[in-house]
Residue frames relative to the residue before (quaternion, step in Angstrom):
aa qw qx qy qz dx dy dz
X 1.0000 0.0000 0.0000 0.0000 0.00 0.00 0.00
X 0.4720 -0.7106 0.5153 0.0828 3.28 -0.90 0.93
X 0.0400 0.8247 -0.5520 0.1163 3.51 -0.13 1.61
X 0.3688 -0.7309 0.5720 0.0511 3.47 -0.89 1.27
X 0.5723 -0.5868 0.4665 0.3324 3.08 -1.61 0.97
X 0.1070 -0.7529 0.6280 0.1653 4.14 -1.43 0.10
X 0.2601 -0.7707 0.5416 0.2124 3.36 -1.08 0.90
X 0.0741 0.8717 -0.4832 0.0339 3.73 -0.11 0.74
X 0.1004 -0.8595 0.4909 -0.1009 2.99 -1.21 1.55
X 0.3196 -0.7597 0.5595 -0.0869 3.60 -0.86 1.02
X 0.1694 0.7876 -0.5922 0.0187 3.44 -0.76 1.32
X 0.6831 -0.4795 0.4581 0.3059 3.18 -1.31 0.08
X 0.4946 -0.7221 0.3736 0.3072 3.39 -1.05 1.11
X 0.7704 0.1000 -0.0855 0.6239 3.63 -1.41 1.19
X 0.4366 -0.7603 0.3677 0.3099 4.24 1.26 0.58
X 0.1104 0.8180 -0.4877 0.2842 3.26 1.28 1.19
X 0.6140 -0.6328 0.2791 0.3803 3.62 -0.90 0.49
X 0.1068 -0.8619 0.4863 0.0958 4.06 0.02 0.42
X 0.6892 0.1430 -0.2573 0.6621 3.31 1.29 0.46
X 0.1540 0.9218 -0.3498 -0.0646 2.84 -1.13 1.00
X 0.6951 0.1618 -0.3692 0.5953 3.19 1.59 1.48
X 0.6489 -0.5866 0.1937 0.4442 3.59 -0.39 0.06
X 0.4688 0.5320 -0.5350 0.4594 3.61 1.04 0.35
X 0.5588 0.6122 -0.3588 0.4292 3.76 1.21 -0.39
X 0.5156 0.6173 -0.2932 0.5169 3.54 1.16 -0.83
X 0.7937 0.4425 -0.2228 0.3530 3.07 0.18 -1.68
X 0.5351 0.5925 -0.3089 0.5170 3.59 1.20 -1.31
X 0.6356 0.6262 -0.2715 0.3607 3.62 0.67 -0.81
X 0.8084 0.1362 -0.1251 0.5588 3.18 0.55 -1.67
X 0.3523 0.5363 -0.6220 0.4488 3.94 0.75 0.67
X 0.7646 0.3992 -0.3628 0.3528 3.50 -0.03 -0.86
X 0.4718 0.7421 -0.3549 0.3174 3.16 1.35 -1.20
X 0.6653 0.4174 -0.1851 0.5907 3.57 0.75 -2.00
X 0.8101 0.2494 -0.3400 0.4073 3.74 -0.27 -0.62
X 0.6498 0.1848 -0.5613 0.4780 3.89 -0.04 0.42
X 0.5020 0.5863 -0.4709 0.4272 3.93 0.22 -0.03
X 0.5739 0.5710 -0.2501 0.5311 3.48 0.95 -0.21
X 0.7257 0.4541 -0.0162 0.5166 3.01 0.30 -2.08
X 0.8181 0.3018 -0.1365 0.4700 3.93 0.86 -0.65
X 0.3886 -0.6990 0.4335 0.4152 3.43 1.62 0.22
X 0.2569 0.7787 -0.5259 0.2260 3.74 0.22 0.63
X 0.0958 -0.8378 0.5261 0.1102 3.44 -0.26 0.41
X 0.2713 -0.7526 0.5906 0.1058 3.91 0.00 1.36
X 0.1674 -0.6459 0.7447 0.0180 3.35 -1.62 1.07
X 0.7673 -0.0111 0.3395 0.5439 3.60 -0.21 -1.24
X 0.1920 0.7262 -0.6589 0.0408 3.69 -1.49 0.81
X 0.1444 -0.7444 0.6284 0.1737 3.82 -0.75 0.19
X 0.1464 -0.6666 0.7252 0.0915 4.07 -0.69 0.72
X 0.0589 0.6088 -0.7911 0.0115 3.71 -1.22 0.99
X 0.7839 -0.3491 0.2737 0.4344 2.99 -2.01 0.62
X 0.8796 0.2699 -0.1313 0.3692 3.50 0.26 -1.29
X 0.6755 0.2631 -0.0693 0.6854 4.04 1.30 -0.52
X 0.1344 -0.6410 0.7478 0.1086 2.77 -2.18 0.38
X 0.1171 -0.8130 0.5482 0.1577 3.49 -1.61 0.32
X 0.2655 -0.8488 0.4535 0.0588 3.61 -0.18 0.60
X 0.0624 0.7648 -0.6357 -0.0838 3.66 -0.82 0.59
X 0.2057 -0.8436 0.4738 -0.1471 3.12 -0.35 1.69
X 0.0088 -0.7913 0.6112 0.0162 3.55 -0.30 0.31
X 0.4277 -0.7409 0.4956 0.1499 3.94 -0.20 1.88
X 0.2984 -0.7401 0.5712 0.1922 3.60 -0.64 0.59
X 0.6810 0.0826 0.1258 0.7166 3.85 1.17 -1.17
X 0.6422 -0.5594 0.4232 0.3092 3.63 -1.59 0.39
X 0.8452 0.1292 -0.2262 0.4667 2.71 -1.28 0.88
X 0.4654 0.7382 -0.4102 0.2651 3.66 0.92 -0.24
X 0.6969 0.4394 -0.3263 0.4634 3.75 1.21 -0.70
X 0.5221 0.5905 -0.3607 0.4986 3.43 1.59 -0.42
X 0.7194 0.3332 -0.3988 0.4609 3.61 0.38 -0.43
X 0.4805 0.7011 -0.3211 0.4177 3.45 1.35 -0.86
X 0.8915 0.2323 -0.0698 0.3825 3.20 1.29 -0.56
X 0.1948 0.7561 -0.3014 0.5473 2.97 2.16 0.99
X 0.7051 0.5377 -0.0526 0.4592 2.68 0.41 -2.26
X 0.6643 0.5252 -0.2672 0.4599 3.64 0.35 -1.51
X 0.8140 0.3321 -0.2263 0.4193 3.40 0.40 -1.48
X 0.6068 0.4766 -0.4892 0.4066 4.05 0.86 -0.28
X 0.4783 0.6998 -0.4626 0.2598 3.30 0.99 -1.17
X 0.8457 0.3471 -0.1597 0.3725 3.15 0.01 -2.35
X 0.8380 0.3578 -0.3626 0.1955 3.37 0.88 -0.29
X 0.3482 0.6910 -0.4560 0.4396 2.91 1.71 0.29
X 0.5515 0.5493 -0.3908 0.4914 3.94 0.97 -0.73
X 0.8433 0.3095 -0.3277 0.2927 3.53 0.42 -1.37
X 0.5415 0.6650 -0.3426 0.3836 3.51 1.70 -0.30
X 0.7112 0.4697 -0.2902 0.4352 3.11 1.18 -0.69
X 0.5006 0.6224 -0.2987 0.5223 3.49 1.30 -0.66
X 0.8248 0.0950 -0.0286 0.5567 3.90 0.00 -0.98
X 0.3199 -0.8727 0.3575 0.0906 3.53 1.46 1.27
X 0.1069 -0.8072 0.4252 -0.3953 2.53 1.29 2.13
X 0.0384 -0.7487 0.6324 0.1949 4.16 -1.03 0.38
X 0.5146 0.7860 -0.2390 0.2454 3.81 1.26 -0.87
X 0.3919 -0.7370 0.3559 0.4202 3.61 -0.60 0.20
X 0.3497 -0.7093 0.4993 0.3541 3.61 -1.03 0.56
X 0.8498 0.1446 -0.2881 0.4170 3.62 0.04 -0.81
X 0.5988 -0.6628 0.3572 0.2730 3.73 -1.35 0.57
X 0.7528 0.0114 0.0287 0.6576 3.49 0.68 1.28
X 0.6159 -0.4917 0.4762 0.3900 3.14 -1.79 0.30
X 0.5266 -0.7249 0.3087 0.3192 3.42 -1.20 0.24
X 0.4603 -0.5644 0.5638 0.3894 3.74 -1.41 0.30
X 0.0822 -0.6932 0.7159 -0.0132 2.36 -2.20 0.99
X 0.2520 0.7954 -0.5486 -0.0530 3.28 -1.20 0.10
X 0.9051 -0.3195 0.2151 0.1799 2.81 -1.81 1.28
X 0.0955 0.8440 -0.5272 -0.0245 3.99 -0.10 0.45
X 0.1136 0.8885 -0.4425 0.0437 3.67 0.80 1.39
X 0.7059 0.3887 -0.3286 0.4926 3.73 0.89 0.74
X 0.5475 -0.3711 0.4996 0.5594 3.73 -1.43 -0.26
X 0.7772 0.5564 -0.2245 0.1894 2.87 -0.29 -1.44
X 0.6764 0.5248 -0.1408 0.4973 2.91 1.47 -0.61
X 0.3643 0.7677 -0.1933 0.4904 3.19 1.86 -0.95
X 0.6937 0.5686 -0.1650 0.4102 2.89 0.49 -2.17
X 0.8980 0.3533 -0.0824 0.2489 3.19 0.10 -2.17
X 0.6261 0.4284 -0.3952 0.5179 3.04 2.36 0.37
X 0.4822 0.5717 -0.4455 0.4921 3.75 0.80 0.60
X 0.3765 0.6493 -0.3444 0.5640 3.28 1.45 -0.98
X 0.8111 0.3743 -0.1378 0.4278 3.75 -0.28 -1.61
X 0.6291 0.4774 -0.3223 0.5219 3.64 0.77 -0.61
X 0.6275 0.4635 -0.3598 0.5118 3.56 0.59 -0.78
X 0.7865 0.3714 -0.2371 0.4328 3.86 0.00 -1.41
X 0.4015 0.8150 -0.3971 0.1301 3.66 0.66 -0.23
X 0.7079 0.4521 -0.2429 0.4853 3.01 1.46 -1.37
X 0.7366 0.5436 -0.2768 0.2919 3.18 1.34 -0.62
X 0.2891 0.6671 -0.3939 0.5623 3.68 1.89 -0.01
X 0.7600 0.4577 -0.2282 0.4011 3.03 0.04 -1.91
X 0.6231 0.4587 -0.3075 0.5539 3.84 0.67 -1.08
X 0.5785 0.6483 -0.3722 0.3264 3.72 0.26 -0.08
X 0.7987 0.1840 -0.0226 0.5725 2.65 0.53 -1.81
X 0.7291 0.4953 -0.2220 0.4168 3.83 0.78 0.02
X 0.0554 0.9226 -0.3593 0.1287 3.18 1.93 0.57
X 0.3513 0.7281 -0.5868 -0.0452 3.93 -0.28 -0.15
X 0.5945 -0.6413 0.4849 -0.0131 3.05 -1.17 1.73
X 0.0788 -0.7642 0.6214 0.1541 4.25 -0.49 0.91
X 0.8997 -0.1216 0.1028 0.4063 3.00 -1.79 -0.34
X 0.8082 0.4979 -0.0668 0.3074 2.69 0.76 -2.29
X 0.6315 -0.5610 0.3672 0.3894 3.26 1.55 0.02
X 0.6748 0.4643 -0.3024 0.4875 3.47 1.16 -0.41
X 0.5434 -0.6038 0.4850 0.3239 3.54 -1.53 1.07
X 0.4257 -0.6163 0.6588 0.0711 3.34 -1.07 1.26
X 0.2988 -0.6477 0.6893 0.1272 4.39 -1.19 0.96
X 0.1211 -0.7617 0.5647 0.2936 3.16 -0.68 0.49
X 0.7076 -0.3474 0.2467 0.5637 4.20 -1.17 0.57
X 0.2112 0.6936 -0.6819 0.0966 2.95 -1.95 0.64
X 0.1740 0.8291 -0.5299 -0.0387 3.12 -1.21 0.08
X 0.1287 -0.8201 0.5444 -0.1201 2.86 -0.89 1.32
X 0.1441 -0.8271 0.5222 -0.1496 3.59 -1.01 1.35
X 0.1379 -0.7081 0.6898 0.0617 3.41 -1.20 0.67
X 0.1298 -0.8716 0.4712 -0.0364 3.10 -1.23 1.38
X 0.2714 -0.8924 0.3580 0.0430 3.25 0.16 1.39
């Protein structure tokens, strides 16, 4: 059977921050690797910004990236709710997906996953003391 690649993405509610230091990252992409396992997911490429995430995911069996992504999302926010003894929701809805049925396409979503922070760093410049432009967190990863 012939299983296609998915680009899947996940913001924060009202694009509020959903990470919010780098042990938050890390908590992230640990789970990431261990329900991706557990759910036959098959990771390509993901970027985590402060406020969204994107995933290139390639489903191993049905329905398997959907739970892959259940799981993922109660996990982390049960961590951050409990941490900043929080009850609210973190991300805004369930996540988007969509269909990657070509290279080329392939391409022009890895393309996007890579450049994200750097759009985002464009238009979201903030500027310190020293005068120099300040990145805001990110991380981004290819997974081989």
């Amino acid at each position: 059977m012939l299983r296609e690649h998915k680009n899947r993405g996940q913001q924060g509610n009202n694009r509020e921050p959903c990470f919010y230091a780098e042990e938050y990252y890390r908590h992230y992409l640990d789970n990431l690797r261990k329900v991706s396992v557990k759910y036959n997911g098959r990771r390509h490429a993901y970027v985590l910004m402060t406020n969204h995430v994107h995933l290139l995911v390639t489903p191993i069996v049905d329905h398997g990236v959907s739970q892959m992504m259940q799981v993922l999302g109660h996990r982390y926010v049960y961590n951050i709710n409990k941490s900043y003894k929080r009850t609210d929701t973190l991300w805004e809805g369930r996540y988007k997906s969509s269909l990657i049925d070509s290279d080329g396409y392939l391409l022009t979503c890895m393309r996007y996953i890579e450049l994200n922070p750097v759009r985002q760093w464009r238009c979201h410049t903030q500027v310190n003391t020293s005068g120099r432009a300040i990145m805001p967190m990110h991380r981004v990863g290819w997974i081989h």
